[in-house]
PLY file of the C-alpha trace (Angstrom):
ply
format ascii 1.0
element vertex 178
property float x
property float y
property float z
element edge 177
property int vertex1
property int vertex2
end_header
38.81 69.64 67.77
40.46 71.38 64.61
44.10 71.47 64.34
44.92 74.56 65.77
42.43 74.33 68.71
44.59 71.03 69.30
48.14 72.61 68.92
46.79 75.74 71.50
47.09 72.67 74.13
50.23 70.90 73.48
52.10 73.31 75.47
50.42 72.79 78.49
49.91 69.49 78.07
53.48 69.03 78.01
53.69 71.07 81.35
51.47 68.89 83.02
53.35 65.68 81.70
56.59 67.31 83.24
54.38 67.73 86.54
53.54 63.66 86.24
56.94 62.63 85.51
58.69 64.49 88.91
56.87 61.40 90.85
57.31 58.70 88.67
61.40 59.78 88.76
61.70 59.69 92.29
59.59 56.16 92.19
61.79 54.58 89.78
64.88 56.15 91.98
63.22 54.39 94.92
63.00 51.16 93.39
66.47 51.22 91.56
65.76 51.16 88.35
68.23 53.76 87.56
67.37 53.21 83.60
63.96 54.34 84.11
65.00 57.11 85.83
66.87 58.04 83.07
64.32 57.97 80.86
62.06 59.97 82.77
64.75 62.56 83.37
65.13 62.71 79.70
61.28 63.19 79.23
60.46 65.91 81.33
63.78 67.91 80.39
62.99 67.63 76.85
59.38 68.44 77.73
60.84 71.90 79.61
62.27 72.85 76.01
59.48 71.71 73.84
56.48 73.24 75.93
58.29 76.99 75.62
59.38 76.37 71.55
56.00 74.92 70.65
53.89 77.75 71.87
55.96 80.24 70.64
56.17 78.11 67.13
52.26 77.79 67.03
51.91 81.37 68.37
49.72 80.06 70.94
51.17 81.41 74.55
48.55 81.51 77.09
48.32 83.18 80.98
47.85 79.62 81.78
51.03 78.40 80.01
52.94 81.03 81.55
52.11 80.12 85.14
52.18 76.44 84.19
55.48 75.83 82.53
57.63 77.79 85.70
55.42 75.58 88.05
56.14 72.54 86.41
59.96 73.18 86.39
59.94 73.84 89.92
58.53 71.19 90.82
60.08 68.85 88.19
63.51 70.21 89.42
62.87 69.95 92.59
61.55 66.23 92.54
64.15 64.91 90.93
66.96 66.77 93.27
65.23 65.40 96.32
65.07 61.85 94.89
68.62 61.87 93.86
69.86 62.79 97.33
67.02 60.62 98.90
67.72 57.69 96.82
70.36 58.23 94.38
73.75 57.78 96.31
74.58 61.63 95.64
74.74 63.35 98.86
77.25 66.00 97.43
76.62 68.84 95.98
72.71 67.20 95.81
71.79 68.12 99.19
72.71 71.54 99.17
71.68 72.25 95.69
68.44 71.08 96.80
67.84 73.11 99.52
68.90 76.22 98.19
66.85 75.49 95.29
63.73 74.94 97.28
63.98 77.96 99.12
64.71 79.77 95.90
61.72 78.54 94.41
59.21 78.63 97.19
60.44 82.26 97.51
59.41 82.79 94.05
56.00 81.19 94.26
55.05 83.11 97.50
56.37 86.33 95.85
54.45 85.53 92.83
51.56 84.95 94.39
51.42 87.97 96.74
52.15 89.78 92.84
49.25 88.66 91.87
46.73 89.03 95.05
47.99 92.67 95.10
47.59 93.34 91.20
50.94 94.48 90.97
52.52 95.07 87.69
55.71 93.28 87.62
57.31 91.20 84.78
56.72 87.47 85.89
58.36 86.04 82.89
61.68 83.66 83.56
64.88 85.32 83.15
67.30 83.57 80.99
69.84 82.86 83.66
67.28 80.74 85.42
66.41 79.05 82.03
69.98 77.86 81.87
69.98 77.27 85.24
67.63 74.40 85.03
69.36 73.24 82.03
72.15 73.04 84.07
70.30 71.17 86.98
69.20 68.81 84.36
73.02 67.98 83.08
73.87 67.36 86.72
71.10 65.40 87.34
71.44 63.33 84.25
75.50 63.12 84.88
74.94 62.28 88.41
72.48 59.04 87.36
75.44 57.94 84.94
78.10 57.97 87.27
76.49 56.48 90.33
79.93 55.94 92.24
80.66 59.57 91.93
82.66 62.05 89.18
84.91 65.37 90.35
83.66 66.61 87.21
79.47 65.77 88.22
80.53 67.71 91.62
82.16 70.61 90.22
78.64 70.90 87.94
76.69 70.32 90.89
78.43 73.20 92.31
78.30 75.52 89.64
74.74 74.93 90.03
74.43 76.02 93.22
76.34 79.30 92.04
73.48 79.50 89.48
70.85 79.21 91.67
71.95 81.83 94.02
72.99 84.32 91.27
69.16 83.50 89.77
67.44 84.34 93.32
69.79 87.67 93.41
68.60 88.61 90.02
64.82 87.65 90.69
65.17 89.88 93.82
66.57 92.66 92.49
63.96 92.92 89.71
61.12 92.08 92.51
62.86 95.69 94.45
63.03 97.82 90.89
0 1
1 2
2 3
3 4
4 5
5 6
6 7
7 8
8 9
9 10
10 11
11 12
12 13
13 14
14 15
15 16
16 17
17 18
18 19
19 20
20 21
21 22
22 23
23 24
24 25
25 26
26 27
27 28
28 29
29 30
30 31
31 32
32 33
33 34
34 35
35 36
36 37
37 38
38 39
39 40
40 41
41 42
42 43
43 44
44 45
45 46
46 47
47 48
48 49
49 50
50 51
51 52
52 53
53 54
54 55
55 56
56 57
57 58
58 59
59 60
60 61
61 62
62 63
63 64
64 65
65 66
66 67
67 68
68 69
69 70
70 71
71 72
72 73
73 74
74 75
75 76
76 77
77 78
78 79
79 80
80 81
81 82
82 83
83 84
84 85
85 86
86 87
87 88
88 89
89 90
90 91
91 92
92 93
93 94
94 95
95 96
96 97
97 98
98 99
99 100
100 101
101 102
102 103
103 104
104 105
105 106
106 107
107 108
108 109
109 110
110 111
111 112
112 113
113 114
114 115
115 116
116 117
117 118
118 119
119 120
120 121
121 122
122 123
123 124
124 125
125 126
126 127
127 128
128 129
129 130
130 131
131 132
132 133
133 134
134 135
135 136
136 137
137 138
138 139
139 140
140 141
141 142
142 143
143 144
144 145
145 146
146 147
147 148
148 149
149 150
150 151
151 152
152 153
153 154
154 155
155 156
156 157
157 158
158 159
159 160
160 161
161 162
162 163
163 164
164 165
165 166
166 167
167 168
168 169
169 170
170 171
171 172
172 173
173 174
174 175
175 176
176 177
């Protein structure tokens, strides 16, 4: 495989790693090693940002990366939300920052979807207020596996989050009506 045939796939390889690593955080949460949690946080957030930089970097973008990387973070984010108020010890903000954000994102995935079964030409791409948000999720996530016994300052994060989710699904709506 020459060199650039190889760095066409990093991108989505690092999508798919992200994908892997949502399981293996909530199994390391479920068995209490809170370290290795960590770690895997650490991975698939720094995966999010290196998937995106690399294909634009190697000019390589694909119609697979670009349905890929969103998937990935949704279910990356949502994995490790679910584990953290499963298993964790944060039941607040986590639990409602979960739920919103899985009914934001299965919104999105059954809106995309019906996008694409009816052909319909709509920007798809992320808007940067979601990209932030999911930084975001990943600061409270990472905060919230430091300070196990609980931080005002981790809950007022967690709650700006949920701000940022809702604002997100307001904005994806409104461009899914224009």
């Amino acid at each position: 495989m020459a060199k650039s045939e190889l760095q066409k796939h990093i991108p989505n390889v690092l999508s798919l790693a992200r994908v892997l690593c949502a399981p293996c955080f909530v199994c390391a949460l479920a068995y209490g090693a809170f370290g290795i949690s960590l770690v895997v946080l650490l991975i698939g957030a720094l995966s999010d940002f290196f998937d995106g930089f690399l294909a634009r970097k190697f000019d390589t973008e694909t119609k697979t990366g670009a349905l890929l990387d969103p998937l990935a973070d949704k279910v990356f984010a949502n994995f490790v939300l679910w584990g953290l108020y499963v298993y964790g010890k944060c039941p607040y903000p986590t639990l409602f920052l979960a739920v919103l954000l899985t009914i934001r994102d299965t919104a999105l995935l059954i809106g995309g979807f019906f996008i694409l079964y009816k052909k319909l030409k709509l920007d798809m791409s992320p808007i940067f207020a979601s990209k932030l948000c999911t930084a975001m999720i990943f600061v409270f996530c990472f905060l919230s596996l430091c300070y196990q016994e609980g931080s005002i300052a981790v809950d007022y994060i967690g709650w700006l989050c949920i701000v940022c989710v809702v604002v997100t699904f307001a904005l994806y709506i409104r461009r899914f009506k224009e």
